[in-house]
N, C-alpha and C positions, 0 to 999 in steps of 0.2 A: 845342859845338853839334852837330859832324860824327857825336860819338859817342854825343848823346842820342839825334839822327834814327837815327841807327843800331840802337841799342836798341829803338828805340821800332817800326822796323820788323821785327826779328827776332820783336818778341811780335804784332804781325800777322800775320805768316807762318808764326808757331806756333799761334797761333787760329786761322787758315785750315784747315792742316790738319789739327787738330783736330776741328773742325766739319765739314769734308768727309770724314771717317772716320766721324763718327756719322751724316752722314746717307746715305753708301756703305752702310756697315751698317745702318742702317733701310730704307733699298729693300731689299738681298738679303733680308733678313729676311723684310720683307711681299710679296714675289714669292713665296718662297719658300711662306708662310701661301695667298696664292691660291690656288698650284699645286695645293698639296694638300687647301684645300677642294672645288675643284671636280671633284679623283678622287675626294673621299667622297663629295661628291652625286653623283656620276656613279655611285658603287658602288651605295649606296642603291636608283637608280633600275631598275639591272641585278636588283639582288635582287630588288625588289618584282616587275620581269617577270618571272624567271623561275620565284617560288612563289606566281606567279598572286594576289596580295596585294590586296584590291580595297581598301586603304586608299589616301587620297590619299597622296602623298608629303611633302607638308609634315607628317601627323602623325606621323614615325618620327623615331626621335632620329637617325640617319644626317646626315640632311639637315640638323636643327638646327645638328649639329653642325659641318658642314661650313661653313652658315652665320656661327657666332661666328666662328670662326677666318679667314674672308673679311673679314667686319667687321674684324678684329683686322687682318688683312695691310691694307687697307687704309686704316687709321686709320694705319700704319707707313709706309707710301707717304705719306700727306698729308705727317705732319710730318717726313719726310727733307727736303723742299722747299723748309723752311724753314731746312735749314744747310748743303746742300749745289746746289754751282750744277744749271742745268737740264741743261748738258751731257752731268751725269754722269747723274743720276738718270733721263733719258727712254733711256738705250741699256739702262739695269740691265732691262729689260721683258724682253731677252732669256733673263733668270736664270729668269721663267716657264715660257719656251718648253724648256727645257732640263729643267728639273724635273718639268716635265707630260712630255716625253716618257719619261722613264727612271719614273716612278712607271705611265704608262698600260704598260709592260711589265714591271714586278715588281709593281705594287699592282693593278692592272688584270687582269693575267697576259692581257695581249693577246701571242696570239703568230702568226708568221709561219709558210707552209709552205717546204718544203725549197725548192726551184726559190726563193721569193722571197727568202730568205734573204741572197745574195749583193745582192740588187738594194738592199734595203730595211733589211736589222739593219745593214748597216755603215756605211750612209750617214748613218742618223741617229747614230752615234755619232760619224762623222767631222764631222758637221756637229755634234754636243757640244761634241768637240774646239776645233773652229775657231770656235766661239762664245764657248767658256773662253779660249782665248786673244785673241781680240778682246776681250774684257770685261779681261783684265788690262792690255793695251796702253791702252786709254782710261781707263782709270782712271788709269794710273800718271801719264801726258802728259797727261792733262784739267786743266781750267782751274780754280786754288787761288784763286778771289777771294775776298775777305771782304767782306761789306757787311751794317748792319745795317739790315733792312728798315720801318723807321719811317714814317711816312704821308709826312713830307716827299720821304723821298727816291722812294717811290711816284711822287710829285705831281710829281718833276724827271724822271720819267725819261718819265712818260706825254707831257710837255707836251713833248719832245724830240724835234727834228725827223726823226731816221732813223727813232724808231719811228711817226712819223704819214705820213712817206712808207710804212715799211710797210704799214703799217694800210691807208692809200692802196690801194695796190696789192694790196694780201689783198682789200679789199672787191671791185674792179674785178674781180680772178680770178675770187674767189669769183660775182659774177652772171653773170657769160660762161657759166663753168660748169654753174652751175644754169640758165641759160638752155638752155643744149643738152639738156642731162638731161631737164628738166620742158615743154619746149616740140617740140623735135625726137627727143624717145624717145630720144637716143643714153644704152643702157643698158649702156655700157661701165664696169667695176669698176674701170678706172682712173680714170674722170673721178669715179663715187660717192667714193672712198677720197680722192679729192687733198680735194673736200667735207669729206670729215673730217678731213683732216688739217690743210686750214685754219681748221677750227673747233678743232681740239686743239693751233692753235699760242696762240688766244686763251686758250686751259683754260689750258693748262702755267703761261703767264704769271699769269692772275688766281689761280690756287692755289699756284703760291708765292709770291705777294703778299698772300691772307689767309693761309697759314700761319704765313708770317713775323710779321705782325703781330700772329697771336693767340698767339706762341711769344714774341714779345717784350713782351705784355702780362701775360704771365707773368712773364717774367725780370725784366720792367723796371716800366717808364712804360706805362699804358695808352696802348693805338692805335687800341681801339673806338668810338670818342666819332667820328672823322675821318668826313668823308661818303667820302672813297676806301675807306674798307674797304665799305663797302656797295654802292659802286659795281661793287670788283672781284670781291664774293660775287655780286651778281644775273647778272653778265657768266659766271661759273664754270657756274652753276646752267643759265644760258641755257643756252650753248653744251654742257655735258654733256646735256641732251636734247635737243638737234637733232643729236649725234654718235650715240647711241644711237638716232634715228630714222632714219638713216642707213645706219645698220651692220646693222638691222635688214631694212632694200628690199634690200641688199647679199647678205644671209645666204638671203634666196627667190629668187636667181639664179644665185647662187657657191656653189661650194665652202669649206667651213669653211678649210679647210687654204690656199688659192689665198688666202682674204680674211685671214688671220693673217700672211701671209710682205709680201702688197703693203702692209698697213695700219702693220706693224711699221718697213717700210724707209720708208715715207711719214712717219708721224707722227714719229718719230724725228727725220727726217731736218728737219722743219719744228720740231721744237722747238729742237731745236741750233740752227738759224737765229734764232729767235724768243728763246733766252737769249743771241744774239750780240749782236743788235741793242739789245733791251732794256734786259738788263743788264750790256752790255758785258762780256761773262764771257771775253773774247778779249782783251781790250785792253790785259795786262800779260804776255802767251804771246809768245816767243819762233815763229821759222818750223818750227824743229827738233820742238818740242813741239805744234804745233798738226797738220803732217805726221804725226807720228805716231799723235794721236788721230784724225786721220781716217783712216788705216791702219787700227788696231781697229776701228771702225767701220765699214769695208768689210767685212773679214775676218766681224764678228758679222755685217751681211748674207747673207753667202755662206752662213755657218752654218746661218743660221735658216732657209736658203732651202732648203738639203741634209736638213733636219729637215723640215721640212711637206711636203717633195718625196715621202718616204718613208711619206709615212703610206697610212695605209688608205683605199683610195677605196670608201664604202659602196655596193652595188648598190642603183638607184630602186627603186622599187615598179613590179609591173608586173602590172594586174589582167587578166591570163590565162595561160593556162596554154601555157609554151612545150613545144615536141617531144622536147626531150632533157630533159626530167622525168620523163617515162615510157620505163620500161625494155622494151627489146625493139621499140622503134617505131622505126625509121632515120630522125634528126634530118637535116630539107633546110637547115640552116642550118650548113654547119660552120663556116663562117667569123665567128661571131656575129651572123649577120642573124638577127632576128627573124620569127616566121611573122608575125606583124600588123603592123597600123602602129603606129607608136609613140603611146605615150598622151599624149593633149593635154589633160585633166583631166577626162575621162569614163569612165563606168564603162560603158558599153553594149559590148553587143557589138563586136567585132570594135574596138575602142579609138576608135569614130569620134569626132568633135568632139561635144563638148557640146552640140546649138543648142536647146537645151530651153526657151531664156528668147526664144528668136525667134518673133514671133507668122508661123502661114501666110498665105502669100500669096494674097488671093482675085482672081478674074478679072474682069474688068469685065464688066458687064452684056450688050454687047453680043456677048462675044465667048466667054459660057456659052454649051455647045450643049443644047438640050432633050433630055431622054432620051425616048425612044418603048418602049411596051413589046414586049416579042419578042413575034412572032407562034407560038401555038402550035399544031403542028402535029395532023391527027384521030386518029394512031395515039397521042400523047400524050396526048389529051383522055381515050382510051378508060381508058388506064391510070389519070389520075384517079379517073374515076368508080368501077373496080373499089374503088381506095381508101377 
């Protein structure tokens, strides 16, 4: 008996990781598919500026193209989900951030000047670096569970009390939160992104629960038929557009680069929590092994943080014309002040506020004063009349 159970666990443990090798390799795969869809639409969009193209941009094949291959990356992201725990699969997001940079300076040919050089080319590769080795450390020590995602075990794990205390306590964050955000203006990018990332701890969970199922109604026994698969596709569906609405209020207040490094280290950091609890993807990991994947996973932190640190910060728009644009006039700002005040979303003169939509103020009745007309004098009358 000692040496059936023994058997019988060895080819678990070789289906484990098995299965977490193809679904390792389908993340980097479709990370890697984003990256580079979204430098061709990004090249696309460069071309059509710069030969003045008055075509819209969806008709060039550029874009289409960058398009399929998005789809494709992410149709590769879905079903890794379904063989690989969520541990692994939510830090692989890094393999984006790493691909987009090294492609936006050979495929992009974005380049630095000399003086920046020192500050900004070697940070993003050191932060490469420290990303490639964080990403090898959590993979190698990340968690080898195997489970096949069937609607029962769906149904056992929802109804289980650590994930309804979660849930519990996600919901409870989540309105504190949004009560601050939507009632008291506090328009802090961290309290926006925790928003998302409480909402992307519910995604992660419900997409690898319909992936799973519609992966194993494939392989197997259908799973379609279960009201939980339709439960965890509308709960996916929900939540991926209240994160993109989200991410959106986020993007007209922040910096691209600021909201890629906080959302990366957030979401990440709530999905791993949210496949602990769940799917207990912990619960056969040694302290040695778990230590360690959360090493990688600092270290990819730091990485990705040294990578978006480096990037280009685009100058605003400034609708006038400052002093040191024109040559030969002596700039009174050397220190980066501005001649005007800063633009507050008006184009008038001198950058004032906008109050175009404010109706004037009139006086009350009593406190108009009558106009009288000037009295004119004879030596002005005379000049009339010559007129």
């Amino acid at each position: 008996m000692n040496g059936v159970r023994m058997a019988r666990d060895d080819n678990v443990t070789e289906d484990s990781y098995t299965e977490n090798l193809i679904g390792t390799l389908l993340a980097i795969f479709g990370n890697l598919l984003v990256s580079i869809s979204v430098s061709i639409q990004k090249q696309g969009h460069v071309t059509l500026a710069g030969n003045k193209d008055p075509r819209q941009y969806y008709y060039t094949k550029t874009w289409w193209s960058g398009l399929m291959l998005m789809v494709l990356g992410e149709g590769a992201l879905f079903v890794s989900y379904a063989f690989a725990p969520l541990s692994l699969i939510a830090p692989l997001n890094a393999v984006s951030v790493i691909t987009s940079s090294i492609l936006g300076f050979l495929f992009l040919r974005e380049k630095w000047k000399a003086q920046e050089f020192l500050k900004r080319y070697i940070l993003t590769f050191l932060g490469c670096a420290l990303t490639a080795g964080g990403t090898y450390l959590f993979v190698t020590f990340g968690p080898n569970s195997h489970e096949k995602l069937n609607a029962e075990n769906i149904v056992k794990h929802v109804i289980a009390w650590p994930f309804l205390l979660y849930l519990l306590l996600g919901i409870i964050t989540f309105c504190l939160v949004l009560y601050f955000y939507k009632q008291r203006n506090a328009n802090y990018l961290v309290l926006i992104l925790l928003l998302v990332a409480l909402l992307g701890s519910v995604t992660v969970i419900t997409v690898k629960a319909v992936s799973g199922m519609i992966v194993l109604s494939i392989l197997g026994p259908l799973q379609l038929s279960y009201p939980i698969f339709y439960v965890m596709f509308v709960c996916m569906v929900a939540t991926v557009v209240f994160q993109a609405s989200f991410l959106a209020q986020a993007s007209h207040l922040y910096d691209s680069c600021l909201i890629a490094c906080v959302n990366y280290i957030f979401s990440t950091t709530f999905a791993i929590v949210a496949g602990a609890i769940f799917y207990q993807e912990f619960s056969h990991e040694d302290v040695l092994h778990i230590c360690m994947f959360l090493l990688g996973c600092a270290i990819c932190f730091l990485g990705v943080f040294l990578i978006t640190k480096s990037k280009r910060k685009v100058k605003s728009f400034e609708p006038y014309v400052t002093m040191d644009m024109v040559k030969g006039i002596p700039t009174i700002h050397n220190k980066g002040w501005a001649v005007q005040p800063d633009y507050n979303g008006s184009f008038s003169y001198g950058a004032l506020e906008n109050n175009d939509s404010v109706a004037p103020v009139t006086l009350p009745v009593d406190q108009e004063l009558p106009v009288s007309p000037r009295p004119v004098s004879p030596h002005q009358s005379s000049e009339l009349k010559k007129d």
